[in-house]
Structure formats: C-alpha cells, structure tokens
N, C-alpha and C positions, 0 to 999 in steps of 0.2 A: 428379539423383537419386543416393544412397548408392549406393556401388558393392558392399555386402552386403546380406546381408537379416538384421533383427534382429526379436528376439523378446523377451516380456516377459511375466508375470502380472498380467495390469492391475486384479485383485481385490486387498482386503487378506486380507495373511495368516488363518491361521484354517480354522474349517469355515464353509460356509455353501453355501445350496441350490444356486447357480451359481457356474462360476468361468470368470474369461475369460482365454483367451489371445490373445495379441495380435501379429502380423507384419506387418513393412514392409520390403520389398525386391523388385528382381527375383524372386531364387528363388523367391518363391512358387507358380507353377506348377504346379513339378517337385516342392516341398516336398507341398504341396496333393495331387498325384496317389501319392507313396507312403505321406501319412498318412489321406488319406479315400475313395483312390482314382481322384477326378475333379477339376478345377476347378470349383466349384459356376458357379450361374448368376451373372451378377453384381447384387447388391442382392436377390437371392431368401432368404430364409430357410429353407436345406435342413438336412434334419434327416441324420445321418451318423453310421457307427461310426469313431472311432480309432483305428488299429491298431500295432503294435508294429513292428521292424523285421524277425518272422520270421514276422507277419501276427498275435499273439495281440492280443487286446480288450484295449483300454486303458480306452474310455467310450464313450459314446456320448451325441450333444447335436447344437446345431446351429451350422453352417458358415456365416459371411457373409464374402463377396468384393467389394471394392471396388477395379477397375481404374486404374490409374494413364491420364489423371491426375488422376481424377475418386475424389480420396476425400480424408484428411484430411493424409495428408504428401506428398502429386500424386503418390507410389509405389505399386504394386501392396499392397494393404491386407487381409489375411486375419485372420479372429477366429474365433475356435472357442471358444462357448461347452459346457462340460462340468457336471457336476457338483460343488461347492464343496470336495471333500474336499482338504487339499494334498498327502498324495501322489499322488491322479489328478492334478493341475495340476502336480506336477513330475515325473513320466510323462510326460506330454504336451510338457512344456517340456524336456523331454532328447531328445524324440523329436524334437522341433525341432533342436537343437542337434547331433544326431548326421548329420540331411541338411544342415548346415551354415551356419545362422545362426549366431548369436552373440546373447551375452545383451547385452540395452539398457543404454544408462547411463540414470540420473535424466532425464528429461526429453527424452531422443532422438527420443523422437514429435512433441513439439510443436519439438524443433530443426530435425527434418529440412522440419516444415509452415512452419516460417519460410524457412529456406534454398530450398525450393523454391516462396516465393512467394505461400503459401496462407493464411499469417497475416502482419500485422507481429510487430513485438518484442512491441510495448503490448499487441495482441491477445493474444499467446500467454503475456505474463505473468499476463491478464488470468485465464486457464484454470487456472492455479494458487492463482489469489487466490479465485477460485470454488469450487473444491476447499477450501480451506482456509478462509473464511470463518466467522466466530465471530458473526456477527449477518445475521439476512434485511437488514437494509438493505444490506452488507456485500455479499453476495450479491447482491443486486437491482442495485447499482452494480455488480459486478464484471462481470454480464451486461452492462451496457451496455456497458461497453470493449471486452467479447469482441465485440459486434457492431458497435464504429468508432465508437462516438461518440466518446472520449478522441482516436485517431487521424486522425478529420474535422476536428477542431478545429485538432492539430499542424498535419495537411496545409495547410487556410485558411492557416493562418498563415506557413507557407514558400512557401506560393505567393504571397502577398502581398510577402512577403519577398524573393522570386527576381525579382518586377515591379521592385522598386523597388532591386536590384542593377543589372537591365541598365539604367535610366537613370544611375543613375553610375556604371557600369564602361563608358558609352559615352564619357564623357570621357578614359577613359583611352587605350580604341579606334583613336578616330576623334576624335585631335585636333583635325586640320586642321577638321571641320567647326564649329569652334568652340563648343561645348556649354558654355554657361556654368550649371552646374543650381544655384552658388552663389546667381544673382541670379534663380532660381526660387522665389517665394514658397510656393508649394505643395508643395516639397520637405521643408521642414518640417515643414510640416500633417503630410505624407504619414508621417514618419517619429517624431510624437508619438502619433499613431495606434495606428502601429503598436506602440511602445510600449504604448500604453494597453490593448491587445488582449491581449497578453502579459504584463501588470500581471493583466488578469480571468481569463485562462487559469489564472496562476498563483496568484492565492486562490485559486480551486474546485480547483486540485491539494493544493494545502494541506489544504483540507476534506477532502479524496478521499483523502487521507495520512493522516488523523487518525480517516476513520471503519476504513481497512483496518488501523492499528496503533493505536489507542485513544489516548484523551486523557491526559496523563501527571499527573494531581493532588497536589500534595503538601498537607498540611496539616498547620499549625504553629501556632505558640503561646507563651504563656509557659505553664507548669503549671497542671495541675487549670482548664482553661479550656474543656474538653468539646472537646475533637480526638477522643479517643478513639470518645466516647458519638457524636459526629458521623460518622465512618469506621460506627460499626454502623447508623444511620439510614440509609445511602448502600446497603450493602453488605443491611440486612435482616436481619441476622444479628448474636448477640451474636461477633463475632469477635476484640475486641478486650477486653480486661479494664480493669472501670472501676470505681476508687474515688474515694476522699475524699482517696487519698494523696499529695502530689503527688512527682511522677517517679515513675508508675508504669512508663510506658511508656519503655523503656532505649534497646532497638531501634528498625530501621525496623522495619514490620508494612505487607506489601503485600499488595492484592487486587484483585483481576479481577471488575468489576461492570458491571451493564451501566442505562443510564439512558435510558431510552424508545429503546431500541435501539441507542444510543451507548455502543460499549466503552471501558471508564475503566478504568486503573490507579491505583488510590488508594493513596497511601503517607502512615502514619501515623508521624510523628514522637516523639520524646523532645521533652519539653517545655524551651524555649531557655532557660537563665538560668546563672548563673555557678554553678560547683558546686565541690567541692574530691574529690566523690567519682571517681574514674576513670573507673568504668563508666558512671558520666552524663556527665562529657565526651564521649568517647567516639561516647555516645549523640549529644549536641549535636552533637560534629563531623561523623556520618554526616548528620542532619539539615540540617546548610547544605548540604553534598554533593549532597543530594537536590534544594534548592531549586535549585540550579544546572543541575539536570539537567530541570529541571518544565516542564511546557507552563503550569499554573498554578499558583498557591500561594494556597491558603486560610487566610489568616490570620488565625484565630479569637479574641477575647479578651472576656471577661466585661463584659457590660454595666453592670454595678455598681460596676465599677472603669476602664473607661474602656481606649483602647487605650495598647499601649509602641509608638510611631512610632519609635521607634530602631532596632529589631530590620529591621522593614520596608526602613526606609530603607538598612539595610547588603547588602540583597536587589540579585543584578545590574539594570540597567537593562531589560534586555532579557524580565527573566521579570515578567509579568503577576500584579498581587495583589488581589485581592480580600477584603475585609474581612468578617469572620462575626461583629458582634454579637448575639453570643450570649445567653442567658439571659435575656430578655426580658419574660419571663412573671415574673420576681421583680418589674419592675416597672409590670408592666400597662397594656406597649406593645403596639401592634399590627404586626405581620407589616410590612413594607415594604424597596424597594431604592430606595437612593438615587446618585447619581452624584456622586462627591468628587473634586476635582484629583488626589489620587492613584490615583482608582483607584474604582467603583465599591464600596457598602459593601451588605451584606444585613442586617436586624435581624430574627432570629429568633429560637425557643427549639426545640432541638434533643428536649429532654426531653417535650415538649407537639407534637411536629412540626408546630409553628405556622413557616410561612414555609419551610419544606425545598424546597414545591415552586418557590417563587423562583427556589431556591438550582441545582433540577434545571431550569428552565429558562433560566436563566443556565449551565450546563454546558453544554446544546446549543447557545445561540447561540454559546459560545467555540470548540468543534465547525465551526461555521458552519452549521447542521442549521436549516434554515425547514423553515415546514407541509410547503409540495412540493418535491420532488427532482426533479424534472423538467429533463432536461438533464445533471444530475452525473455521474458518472464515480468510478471508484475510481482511485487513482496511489500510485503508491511513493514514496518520499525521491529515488531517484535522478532518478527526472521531475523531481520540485522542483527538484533542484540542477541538473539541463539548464537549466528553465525559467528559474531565476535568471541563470546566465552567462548565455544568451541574452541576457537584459533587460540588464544590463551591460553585455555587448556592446554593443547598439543606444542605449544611453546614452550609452556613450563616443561609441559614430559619430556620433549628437547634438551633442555637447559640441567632437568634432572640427569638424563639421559649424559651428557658433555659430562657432566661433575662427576659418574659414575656411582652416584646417591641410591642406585642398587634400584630390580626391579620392581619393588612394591611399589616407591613411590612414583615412578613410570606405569606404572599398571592405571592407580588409580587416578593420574590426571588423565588417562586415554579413557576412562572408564566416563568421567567425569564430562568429557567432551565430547563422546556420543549421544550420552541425556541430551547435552544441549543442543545437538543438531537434532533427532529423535524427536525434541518438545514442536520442530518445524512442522511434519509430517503427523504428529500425535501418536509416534511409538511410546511419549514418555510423555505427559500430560494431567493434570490436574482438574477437578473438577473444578476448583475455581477458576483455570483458565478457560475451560469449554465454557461456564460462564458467560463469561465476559465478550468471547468471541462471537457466540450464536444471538445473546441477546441485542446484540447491534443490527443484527438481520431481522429485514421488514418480516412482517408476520403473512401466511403463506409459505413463504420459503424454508 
C-alpha cells in the first residue's frame, strides 16, 4: 500500500450537477472523521455535510467508503460525491489537502490498483482506452481487456511457454540424467505451436491497435482524378474543394471519419506529377511523406485513361495499395473488386456513389473488422511490439533449435521472449515504462 493518502477530482472541470472527490490511502479514517465527522459504513450510501476546518458548511452530498483491501487500489477508498460547482470541489479538495493528502498525479489510482495487485498493466490501460474511446466498438473492446480477456490470452501463452522452458532448461540442470530433447521429435511440434499461437495473438493485436488509434488512409493520384471528390464521399462532407483545376489540392488535407464504426484518418494529397511550381512540389514531397507513413494508400486514377504503375511502383514495399478506378460511370461499367498481382483494384464512380460501399467494406476487412467481434480485445503499439520480439525470440530459439546450436542458446531466446510478452501484463516492467503509461491517464483515475 502508498505510504500517503492522495486525493483528486475525479469529475471534468466545469459546472455540473455532481462532482466527485476521490481518496486513496491510509489517512482516510482520521481524514473521513474531521471532514463528515464519522467513517461512513462501508459500501453504504450515506448522505453527509462537509465541513470546514473551524466546522463552517462546505456541501453537503454523499459519502461512499470502500475498505482496503476490498476496493479499487486494495487501499482504504473514500468518495464524497458534492455538488458540481468547481469551487465547492476545490473547497472540499483543500480541505483534503490541509488534513494531509496530497494531490494525485495522472493516473495514480489506477497505478496504485496495479501495484497492489488489483489490475494488470493491460487491465489498467485497458481503463483509459475506455475513458477515451472515439467509437462504441472502441469501447466495447476496451471493456473486454478491462475484464482479462487480452490478459487470459498473454497468461495461456506464458504458461505454455514456462512448460516448455522447464524441459530444456532441464538439460541444462540435470546433465547427468542425459536429456537429450534434441532428438525429441515433439519438441518441435511443441515450439511451432507455440509460434503459431503468438503469430494469431498478434494479428488480433494489430486489429485491436487499429480499431483503438484508426486506420491511417492516404489517397493519391496523379491530378484532377477525383481523390479530392473521394475524401468528401468517405468523410460526408464537402470538406475538400473540388474543381476542373488540376493541382487544386497543394496541401495534405486530414480528417477523422469513421466507417461502420471503424475510425479512419483519411489524408488527402496534392496530386503527384512533375511541376516546376514550388508550392506543388512541395505539395508532392509532403504527399510521398504521407504514403510512407500510411497503413493504406488509395491509389485512384481515371478510368478513361487507364492507371500510371510507375508512381505505385516507387510506393515502399511494405505499404499496401489499393487501386480506385474511378469514373466508371463515363463508361457504363458496373461497380466491382477485382484482385491484381499487385494489389487488389475497386472500379467505381465516386460521383454516382456507385461501388463506395466496396470500397467501405474493403476498409474494414484491411481493419480486420468481420460481422462478430467475439473474442477481440483493444491493444496498443506497445503490445504489438512485445508481441513481435516475443515471436522473434521463439524464432530464433526455432532456428537455434533446427541447427542443433545446443540448449543454452534455446533456453535463453525462450527466456528472452517471455520478458517480452510479461512487459504486456507487467510481469516484467520498468519503472520508466509505468511512467509513461499512467501519466497519460486523466487525473482521478
């Protein structure tokens, strides 16, 4: 347990009809009996005046006590809901502060519920992502974290992992008893397995990463090939300015939309071609910028002219393109996706929103978004980058493993690749990362 007691406004600023204060420490007792008189019951809902320190009225509202170690940081837990005005709530939170709390950092509540046990890490990020969630699916997965399913799956998977340590760190052991688990055929099995387990964890973390920070879109082009008029179909909105002209569009042009519940940053480009103008350079050099930075790239070009595979082709390997023939309806085709060696193509007409929703359900499969969520989970980047060393790890131990490079150096890539799933969960954890993690969390929480 915190060897203080800390306190916080767990409401957002503002007026509004309630406002809650919030304590977690020992002192609560002794705090408890000079602000409302008593220790209320505990989990009772008593209704109580707050008093000043020379007894004047501060509010009056109601008092909930949760005894340690039966509440949400395992410390003694007091909340004194008042009235929303903020100087009654910084009344009340001086009167705290003057029996000798201290005010919270960002996130202290849910630090001290990790440290003492009550959450994981993953849980207790999970509380912030819930809080902050910009889509109900968003929400709806972060619930699930907050209740261990992301965390159940880590666990399976280090337990699996910790099995399959103690048969080769017995060789290291207990030489003598001659443990030969090289010419074990099912050592392998055992540890492609595992692999493959940690391969599926980590797509659905990826998904789980993509539906809590949005999908990154860019759309490009050569000019006047309807990127712009495309970005408004997506977004609903005339948000982009669209002529006849070509290089209208100089700038990026970014927006925040959401597509059957999947949030998307769409980023509209300057149209790519060689220019002698500045500010269209410029434009083009922020535009490849973009594409490098894209989860996907919408590569739209006029159907009456056919695509430029050159621009594409100079696109990294790594970023996914997607082809937008566009205009369709000039020559009275119909709507369809087709799959191309490089890359799937969509034949739409943006203008006629013939084929868009192709286009929007081709966004959530790249999401990884099926009918049911069942099972998902929300995760961060840093999970993913656990999850990948991990995989690496148990690759190499693999790879050592085939060469027969002897078990030490298979011990310690599996050794190595527990930490990193462990850092998920906060079996293995650093003070700098708790950090970083909790000081992002509103304060309150």
């Amino acid at each position: 347990m915190g060897a203080d007691t800390i306190a916080a406004v767990a409401t957002p600023p503002g007026v509004g009809g309630v406002g809650i204060l919030r304590l977690s420490g020992p002192g609560i007792p002794e705090m408890a009996a000079e602000i409302i008189g008593r220790l209320p019951e505990p989990r009772h809902a008593t209704f109580v005046r707050f008093r000043a320190a020379d007894g004047d009225f501060i509010d009056e509202g109601i008092a909930l006590f949760f005894p340690a170690p039966a509440s949400f940081t395992g410390e003694h837990v007091l909340e004194l809901q008042g009235h929303g005005g903020p100087v009654v709530m910084d009344l009340l939170l001086r009167r705290c502060l003057e029996l000798g709390a201290r005010l919270a950092r960002p996130g202290e509540f849910s630090e001290r519920a990790f440290l003492n046990g009550k959450l994981d890490l993953a849980q207790a990020e999970a509380i912030a992502d819930l809080i902050e969630g910009s889509t109900a699916l968003a929400v709806r997965l972060a619930g699930r974290s907050l209740q261990g399913v992301f965390s159940l799956r880590i666990n399976a998977l280090i337990a699996r992992l910790i099995e399959f340590r103690v048969y080769v760190e017995a060789t290291l052991d207990f030489p003598e008893e001659e443990i030969d688990f090289l010419a074990d055929s099912t050592v392998l099995d055992d540890l492609k397995a595992l692999i493959d387990s940690t391969r599926e964890i980590l797509v659905e973390a990826h998904h789980g990463q993509v539906i809590r920070e949005g999908l990154a879109v860019v759309i490009a082009g050569s000019p006047n090939v309807g990127k712009s008029s495309l970005l408004n179909r997506l977004s609903g909105d005339e948000t982009a300015i669209v002529t006849d002209i070509p290089g209208t569009t100089r700038d990026l042009l970014k927006i925040d939309v959401q597509v059957d519940g999947l949030p998307i940053r769409i980023v509209d480009t300057a149209g790519m071609r060689d220019s002698h103008d500045p500010v269209e350079q410029e434009g083009v050099r922020r535009a490849r910028d973009a594409v490098h930075r894209a989860d996907l790239v919408l590569w739209v070009y006029d159907a009456n002219q056919g695509p430029d595979e050159a621009t594409p082709a100079s696109f990294p390997p790594d970023v996914p393109v997607t082809r937008i023939r566009n205009k369709i309806d000039l020559l009275g085709e119909e709507p369809r996706m087709t799959d191309l060696p490089g890359g799937p193509e969509i034949a739409l007409s943006v203008r006629d929103d013939q084929g868009v929703d192709l286009l929007r359900a081709h966004l959530r499969e790249r999401a990884g978004l099926t009918a049911s969520t069942e099972g998902a989970f929300l995760a961060r980047r840093r999970h993913v980058d656990a999850l990948t060393r991990g995989q690496t790890h148990l690759e190499t131990a693999r790879a050592n493993l085939v060469g027969t490079l002897g078990p030490e150096l298979v011990a310690e890539e599996l050794q190595l690749a527990q930490q990193a799933f462990g850092e998920i969960t906060g079996q293995f954890s650093s003070d700098d990362l708790l950090g970083r993690i909790f000081s992002s969390f509103c304060i309150g929480k």
